[in-house]
C-alpha beads as a LAMMPS data file, in Angstrom:
LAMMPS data file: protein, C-alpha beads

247 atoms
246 bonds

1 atom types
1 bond types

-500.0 500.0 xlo xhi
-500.0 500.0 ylo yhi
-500.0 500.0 zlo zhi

Masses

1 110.0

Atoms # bond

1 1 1 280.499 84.168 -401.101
2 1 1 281.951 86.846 -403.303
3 1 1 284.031 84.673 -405.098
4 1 1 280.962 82.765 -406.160
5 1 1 279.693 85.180 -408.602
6 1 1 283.070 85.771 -410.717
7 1 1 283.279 84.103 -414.141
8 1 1 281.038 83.624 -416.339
9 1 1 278.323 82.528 -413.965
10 1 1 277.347 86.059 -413.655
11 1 1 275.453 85.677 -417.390
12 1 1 273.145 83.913 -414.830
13 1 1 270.855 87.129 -414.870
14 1 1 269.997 86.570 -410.928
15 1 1 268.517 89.157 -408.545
16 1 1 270.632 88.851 -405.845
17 1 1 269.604 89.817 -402.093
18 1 1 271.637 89.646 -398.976
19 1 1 271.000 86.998 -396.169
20 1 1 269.229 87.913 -392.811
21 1 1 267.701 91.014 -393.674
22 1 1 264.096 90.958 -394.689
23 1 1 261.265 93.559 -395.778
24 1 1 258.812 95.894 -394.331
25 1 1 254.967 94.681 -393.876
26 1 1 251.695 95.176 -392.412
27 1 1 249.614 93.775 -389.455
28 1 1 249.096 89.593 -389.696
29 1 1 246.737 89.660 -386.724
30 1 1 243.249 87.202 -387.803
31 1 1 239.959 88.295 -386.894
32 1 1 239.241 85.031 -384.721
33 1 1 240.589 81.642 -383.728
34 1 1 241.003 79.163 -386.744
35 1 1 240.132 75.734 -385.768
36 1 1 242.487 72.864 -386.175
37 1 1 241.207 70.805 -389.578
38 1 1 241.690 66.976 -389.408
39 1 1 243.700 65.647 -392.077
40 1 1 242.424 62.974 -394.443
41 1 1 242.237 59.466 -393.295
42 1 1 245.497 57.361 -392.854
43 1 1 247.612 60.574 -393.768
44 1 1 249.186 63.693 -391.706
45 1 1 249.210 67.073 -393.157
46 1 1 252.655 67.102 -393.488
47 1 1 252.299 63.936 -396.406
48 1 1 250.334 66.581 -398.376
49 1 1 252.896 68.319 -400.534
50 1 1 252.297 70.189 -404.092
51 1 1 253.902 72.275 -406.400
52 1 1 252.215 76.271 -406.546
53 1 1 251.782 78.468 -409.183
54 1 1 254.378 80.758 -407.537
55 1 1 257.401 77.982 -408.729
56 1 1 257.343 76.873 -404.725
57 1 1 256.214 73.582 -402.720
58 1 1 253.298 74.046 -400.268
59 1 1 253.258 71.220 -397.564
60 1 1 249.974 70.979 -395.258
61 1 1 246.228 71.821 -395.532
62 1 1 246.174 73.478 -399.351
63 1 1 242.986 75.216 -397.183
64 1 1 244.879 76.583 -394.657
65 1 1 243.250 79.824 -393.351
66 1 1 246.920 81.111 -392.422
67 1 1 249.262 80.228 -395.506
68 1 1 253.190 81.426 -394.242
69 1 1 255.209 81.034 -397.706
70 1 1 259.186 81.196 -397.089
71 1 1 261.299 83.184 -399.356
72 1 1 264.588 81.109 -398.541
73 1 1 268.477 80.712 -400.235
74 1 1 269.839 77.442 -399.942
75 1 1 273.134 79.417 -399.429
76 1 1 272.162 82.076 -396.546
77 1 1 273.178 80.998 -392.960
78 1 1 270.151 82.468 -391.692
79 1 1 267.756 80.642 -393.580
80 1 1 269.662 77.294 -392.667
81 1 1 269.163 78.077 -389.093
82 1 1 265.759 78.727 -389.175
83 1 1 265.794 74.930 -390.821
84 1 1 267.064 73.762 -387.973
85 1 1 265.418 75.534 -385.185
86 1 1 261.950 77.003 -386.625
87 1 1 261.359 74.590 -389.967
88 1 1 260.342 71.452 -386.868
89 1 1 258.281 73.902 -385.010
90 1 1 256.262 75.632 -387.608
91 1 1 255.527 72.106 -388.922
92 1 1 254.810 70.594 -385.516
93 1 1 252.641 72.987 -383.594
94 1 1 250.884 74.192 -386.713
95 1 1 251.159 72.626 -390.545
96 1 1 250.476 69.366 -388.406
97 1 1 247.237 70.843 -386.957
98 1 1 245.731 71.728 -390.561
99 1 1 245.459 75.523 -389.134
100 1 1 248.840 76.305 -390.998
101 1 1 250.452 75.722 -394.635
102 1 1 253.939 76.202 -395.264
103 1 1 255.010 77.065 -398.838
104 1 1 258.998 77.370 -399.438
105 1 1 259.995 79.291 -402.664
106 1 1 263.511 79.568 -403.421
107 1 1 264.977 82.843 -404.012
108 1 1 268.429 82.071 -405.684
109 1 1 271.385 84.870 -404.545
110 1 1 274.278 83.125 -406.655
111 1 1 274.709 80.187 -408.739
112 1 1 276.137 77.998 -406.380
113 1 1 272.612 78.703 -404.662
114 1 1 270.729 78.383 -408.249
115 1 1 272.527 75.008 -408.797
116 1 1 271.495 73.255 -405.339
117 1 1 267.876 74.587 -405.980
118 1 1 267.697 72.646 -408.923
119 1 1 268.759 69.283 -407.616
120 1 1 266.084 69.609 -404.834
121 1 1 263.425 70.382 -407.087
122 1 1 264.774 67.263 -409.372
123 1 1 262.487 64.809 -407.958
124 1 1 259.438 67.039 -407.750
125 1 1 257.106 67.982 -404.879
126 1 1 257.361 64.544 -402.455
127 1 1 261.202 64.691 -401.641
128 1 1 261.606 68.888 -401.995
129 1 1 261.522 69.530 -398.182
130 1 1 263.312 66.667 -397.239
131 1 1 266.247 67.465 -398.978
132 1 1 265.704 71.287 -399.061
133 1 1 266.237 70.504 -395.218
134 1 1 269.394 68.575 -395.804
135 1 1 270.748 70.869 -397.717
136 1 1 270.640 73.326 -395.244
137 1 1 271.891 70.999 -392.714
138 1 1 274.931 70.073 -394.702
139 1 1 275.538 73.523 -396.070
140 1 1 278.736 74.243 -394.505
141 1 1 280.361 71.069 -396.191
142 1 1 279.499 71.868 -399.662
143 1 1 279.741 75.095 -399.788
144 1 1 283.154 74.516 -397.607
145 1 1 284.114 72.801 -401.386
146 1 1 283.112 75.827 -403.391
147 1 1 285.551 77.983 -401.033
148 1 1 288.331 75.820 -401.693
149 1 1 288.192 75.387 -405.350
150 1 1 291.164 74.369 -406.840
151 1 1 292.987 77.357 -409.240
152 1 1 292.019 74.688 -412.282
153 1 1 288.476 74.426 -411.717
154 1 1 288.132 78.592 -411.035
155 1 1 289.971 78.664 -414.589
156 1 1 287.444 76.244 -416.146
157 1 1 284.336 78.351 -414.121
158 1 1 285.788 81.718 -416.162
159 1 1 285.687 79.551 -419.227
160 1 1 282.264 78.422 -419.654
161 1 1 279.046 78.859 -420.803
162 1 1 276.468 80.575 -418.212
163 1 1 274.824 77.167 -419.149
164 1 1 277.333 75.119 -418.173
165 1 1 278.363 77.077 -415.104
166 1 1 275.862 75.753 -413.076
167 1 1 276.869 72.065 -413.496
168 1 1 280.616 72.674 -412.737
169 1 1 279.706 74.316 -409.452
170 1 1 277.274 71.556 -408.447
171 1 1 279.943 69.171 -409.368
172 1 1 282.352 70.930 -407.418
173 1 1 280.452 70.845 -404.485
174 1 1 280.036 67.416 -404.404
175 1 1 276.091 68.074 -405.025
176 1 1 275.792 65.119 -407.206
177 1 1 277.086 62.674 -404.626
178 1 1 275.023 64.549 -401.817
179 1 1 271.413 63.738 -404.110
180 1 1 272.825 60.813 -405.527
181 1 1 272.648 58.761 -402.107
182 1 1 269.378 60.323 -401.556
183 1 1 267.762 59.077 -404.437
184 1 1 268.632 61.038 -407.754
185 1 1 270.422 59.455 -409.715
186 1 1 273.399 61.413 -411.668
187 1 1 271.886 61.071 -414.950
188 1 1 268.622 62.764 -413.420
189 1 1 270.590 64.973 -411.800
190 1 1 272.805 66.376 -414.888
191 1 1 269.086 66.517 -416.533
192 1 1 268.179 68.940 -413.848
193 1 1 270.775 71.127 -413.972
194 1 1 270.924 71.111 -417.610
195 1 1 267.031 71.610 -417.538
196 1 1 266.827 75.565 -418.979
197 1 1 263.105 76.018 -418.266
198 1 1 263.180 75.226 -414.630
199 1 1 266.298 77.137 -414.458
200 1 1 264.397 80.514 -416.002
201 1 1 261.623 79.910 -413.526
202 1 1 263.772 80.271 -410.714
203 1 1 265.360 82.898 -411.865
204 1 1 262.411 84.821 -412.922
205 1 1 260.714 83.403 -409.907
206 1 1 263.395 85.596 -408.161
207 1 1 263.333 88.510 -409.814
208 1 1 259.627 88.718 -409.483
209 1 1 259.825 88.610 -405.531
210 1 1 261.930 90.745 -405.157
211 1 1 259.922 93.010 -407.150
212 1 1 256.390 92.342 -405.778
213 1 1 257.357 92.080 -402.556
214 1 1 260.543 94.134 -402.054
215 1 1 262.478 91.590 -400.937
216 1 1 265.931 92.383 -399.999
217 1 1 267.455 89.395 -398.100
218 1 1 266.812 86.299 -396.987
219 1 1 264.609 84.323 -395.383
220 1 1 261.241 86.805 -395.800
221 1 1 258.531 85.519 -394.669
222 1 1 254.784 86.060 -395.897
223 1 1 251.667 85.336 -393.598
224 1 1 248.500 85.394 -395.874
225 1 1 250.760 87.270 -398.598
226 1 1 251.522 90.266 -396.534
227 1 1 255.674 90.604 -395.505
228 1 1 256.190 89.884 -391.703
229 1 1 258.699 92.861 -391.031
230 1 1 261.790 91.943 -389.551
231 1 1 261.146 88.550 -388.891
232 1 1 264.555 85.958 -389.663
233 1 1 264.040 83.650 -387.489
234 1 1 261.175 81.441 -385.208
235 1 1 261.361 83.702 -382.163
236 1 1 260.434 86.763 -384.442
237 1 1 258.438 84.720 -386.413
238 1 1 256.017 82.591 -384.215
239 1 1 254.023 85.314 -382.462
240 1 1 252.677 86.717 -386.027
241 1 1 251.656 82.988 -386.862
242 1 1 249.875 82.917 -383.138
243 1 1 248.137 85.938 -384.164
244 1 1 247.273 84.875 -387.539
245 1 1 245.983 81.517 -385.530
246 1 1 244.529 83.573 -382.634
247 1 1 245.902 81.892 -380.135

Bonds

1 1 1 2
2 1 2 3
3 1 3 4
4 1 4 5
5 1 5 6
6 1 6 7
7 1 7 8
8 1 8 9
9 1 9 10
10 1 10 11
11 1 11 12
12 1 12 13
13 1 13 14
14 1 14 15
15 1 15 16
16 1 16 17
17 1 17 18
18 1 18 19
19 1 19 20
20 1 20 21
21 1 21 22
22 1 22 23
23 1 23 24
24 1 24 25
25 1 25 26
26 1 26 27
27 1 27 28
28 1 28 29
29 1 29 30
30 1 30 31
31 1 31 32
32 1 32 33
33 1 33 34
34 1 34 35
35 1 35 36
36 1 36 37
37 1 37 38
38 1 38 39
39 1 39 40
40 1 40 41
41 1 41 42
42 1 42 43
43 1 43 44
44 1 44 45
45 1 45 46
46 1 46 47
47 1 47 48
48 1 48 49
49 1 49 50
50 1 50 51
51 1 51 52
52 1 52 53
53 1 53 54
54 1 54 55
55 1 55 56
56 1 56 57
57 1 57 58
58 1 58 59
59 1 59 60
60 1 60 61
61 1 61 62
62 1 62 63
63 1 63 64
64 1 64 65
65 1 65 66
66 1 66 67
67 1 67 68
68 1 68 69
69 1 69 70
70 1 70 71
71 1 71 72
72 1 72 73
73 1 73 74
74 1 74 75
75 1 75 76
76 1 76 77
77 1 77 78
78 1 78 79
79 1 79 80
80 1 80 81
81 1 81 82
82 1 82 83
83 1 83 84
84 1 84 85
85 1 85 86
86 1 86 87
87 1 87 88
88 1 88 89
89 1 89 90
90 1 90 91
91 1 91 92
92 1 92 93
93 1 93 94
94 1 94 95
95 1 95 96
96 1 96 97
97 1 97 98
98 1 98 99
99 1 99 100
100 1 100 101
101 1 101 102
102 1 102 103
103 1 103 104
104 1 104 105
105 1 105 106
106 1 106 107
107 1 107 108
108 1 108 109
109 1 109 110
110 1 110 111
111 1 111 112
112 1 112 113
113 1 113 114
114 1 114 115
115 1 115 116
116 1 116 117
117 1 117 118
118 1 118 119
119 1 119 120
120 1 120 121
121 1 121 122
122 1 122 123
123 1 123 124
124 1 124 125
125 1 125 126
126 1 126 127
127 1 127 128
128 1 128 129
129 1 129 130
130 1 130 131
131 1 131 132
132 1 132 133
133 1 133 134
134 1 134 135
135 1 135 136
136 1 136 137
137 1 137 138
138 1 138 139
139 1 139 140
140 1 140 141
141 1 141 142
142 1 142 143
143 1 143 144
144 1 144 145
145 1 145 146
146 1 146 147
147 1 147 148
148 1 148 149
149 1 149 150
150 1 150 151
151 1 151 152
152 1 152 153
153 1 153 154
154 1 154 155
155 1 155 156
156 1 156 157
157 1 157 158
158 1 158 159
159 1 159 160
160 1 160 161
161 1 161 162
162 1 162 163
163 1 163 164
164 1 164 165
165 1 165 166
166 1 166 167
167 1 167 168
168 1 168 169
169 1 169 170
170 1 170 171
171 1 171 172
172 1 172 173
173 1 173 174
174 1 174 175
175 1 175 176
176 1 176 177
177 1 177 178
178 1 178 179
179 1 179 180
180 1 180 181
181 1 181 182
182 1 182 183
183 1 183 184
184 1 184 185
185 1 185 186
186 1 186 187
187 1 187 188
188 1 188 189
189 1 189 190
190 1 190 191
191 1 191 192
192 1 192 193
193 1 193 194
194 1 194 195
195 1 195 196
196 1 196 197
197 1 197 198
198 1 198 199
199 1 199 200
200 1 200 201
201 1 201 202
202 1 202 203
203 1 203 204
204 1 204 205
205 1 205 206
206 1 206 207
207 1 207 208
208 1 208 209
209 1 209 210
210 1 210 211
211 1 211 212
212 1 212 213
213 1 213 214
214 1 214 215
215 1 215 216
216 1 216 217
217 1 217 218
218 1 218 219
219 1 219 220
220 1 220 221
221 1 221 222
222 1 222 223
223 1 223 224
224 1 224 225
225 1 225 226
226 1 226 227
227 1 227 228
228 1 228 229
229 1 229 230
230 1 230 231
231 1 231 232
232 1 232 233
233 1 233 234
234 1 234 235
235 1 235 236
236 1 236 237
237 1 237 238
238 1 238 239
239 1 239 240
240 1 240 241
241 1 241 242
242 1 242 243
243 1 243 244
244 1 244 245
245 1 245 246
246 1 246 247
């Protein structure tokens, strides 16, 4: 992804961490078993979904005794594989059972990364993890674009604006077609990107992980806002959330 970060994208003042490497921590063992909760009538826990004061989406019981908050890239292989294998699980055996909330906070490594963060935040907390999800799935594709960039649209990328950066590469990946048939429509969308608030929040958001929590790569994963150490993926990361369960 090196070639990612040339240009004048790298005004983007990010905090950039590696992928599949994650932090030191302490113990996540609970004291006792936490009960399942029911969730409220006609709903599942996984319909609950909000938007934390961390810049993140929480999905599940916002009373969760064990809260497991994801530190995730949409760019970093890792994280998209523990989308695909651990994302279903964690939801299914536990957010599902009101014992567990998951929060996902995005912790952007490039601005390929900061622009696809944007457009799944676009529509707010109800579609985030559904197309935080497809993004991963589908990562290979558009960030397959990005690799192939044609020498014109590298020379336009060294041209602009830090601002501006971030809508060429989300064009470029064919971003605004991916959200576009999901929903967002590409007037939306361009407000997104070209939104300069939510695009300071994530990257302070960022910057302020990595600092409070030492964060060095991607995914890290909190249980109950302590680090799990060396936990990247759902057979690492599953017998700290037992524990925290006591089961």
């Amino acid at each position: 992804m090196k070639a990612l970060m040339t240009g004048a994208a790298l005004g983007l003042a990010l905090t950039l961490g590696g992928c599949g490497s994650g932090s030191e921590g302490g113990s996540t063992s609970s004291s006792g078993p936490v009960a399942p909760v029911p969730a409220p009538a006609g709903k599942s826990w996984t319909d609950v979904v909000s938007a934390t004061p961390q810049g993140g989406f929480v999905m599940g019981n916002p009373d969760a005794a064990v809260k497991v908050v994801e530190f995730a890239s949409l760019t970093c292989g890792a994280c998209a594989n523990f989308a695909e294998q651990g994302f279903p699980n964690l939801v299914d055996k536990y957010v599902k059972t009101g014992q567990v909330s998951f929060e996902l906070r995005n912790f952007v490594r490039d601005p390929a990364d900061l622009a696809a963060a944007l457009l799944s935040r676009c529509s707010g907390p109800g579609p985030y993890f559904q197309l935080s999800e497809q993004l991963f799935a589908a990562q290979p594709d558009w960030l397959g674009k990005l690799q192939s960039m044609s020498p014109a649209a590298q020379q336009q990328l060294q041209a602009a604006q830090p601002s501006q950066a971030v809508s060429i590469y989300a064009d470029q990946a064919g971003l605004l077609q991916f959200v576009r048939v999901r929903g967002v429509p590409a007037e939306k969308a361009q407000a997104c990107l070209a939104d300069q608030g939510a695009l300071q929040s994530l990257v302070d958001g960022t910057s302020s992980a990595a600092r409070d929590y030492d964060i060095t790569g991607t995914p890290t994963f909190l249980i109950n806002n302590r680090v799990v150490p060396n936990a990247a993926n759902w057979a690492t990361l599953e017998p700290q959330i037992k524990a925290a369960v006591g089961g």
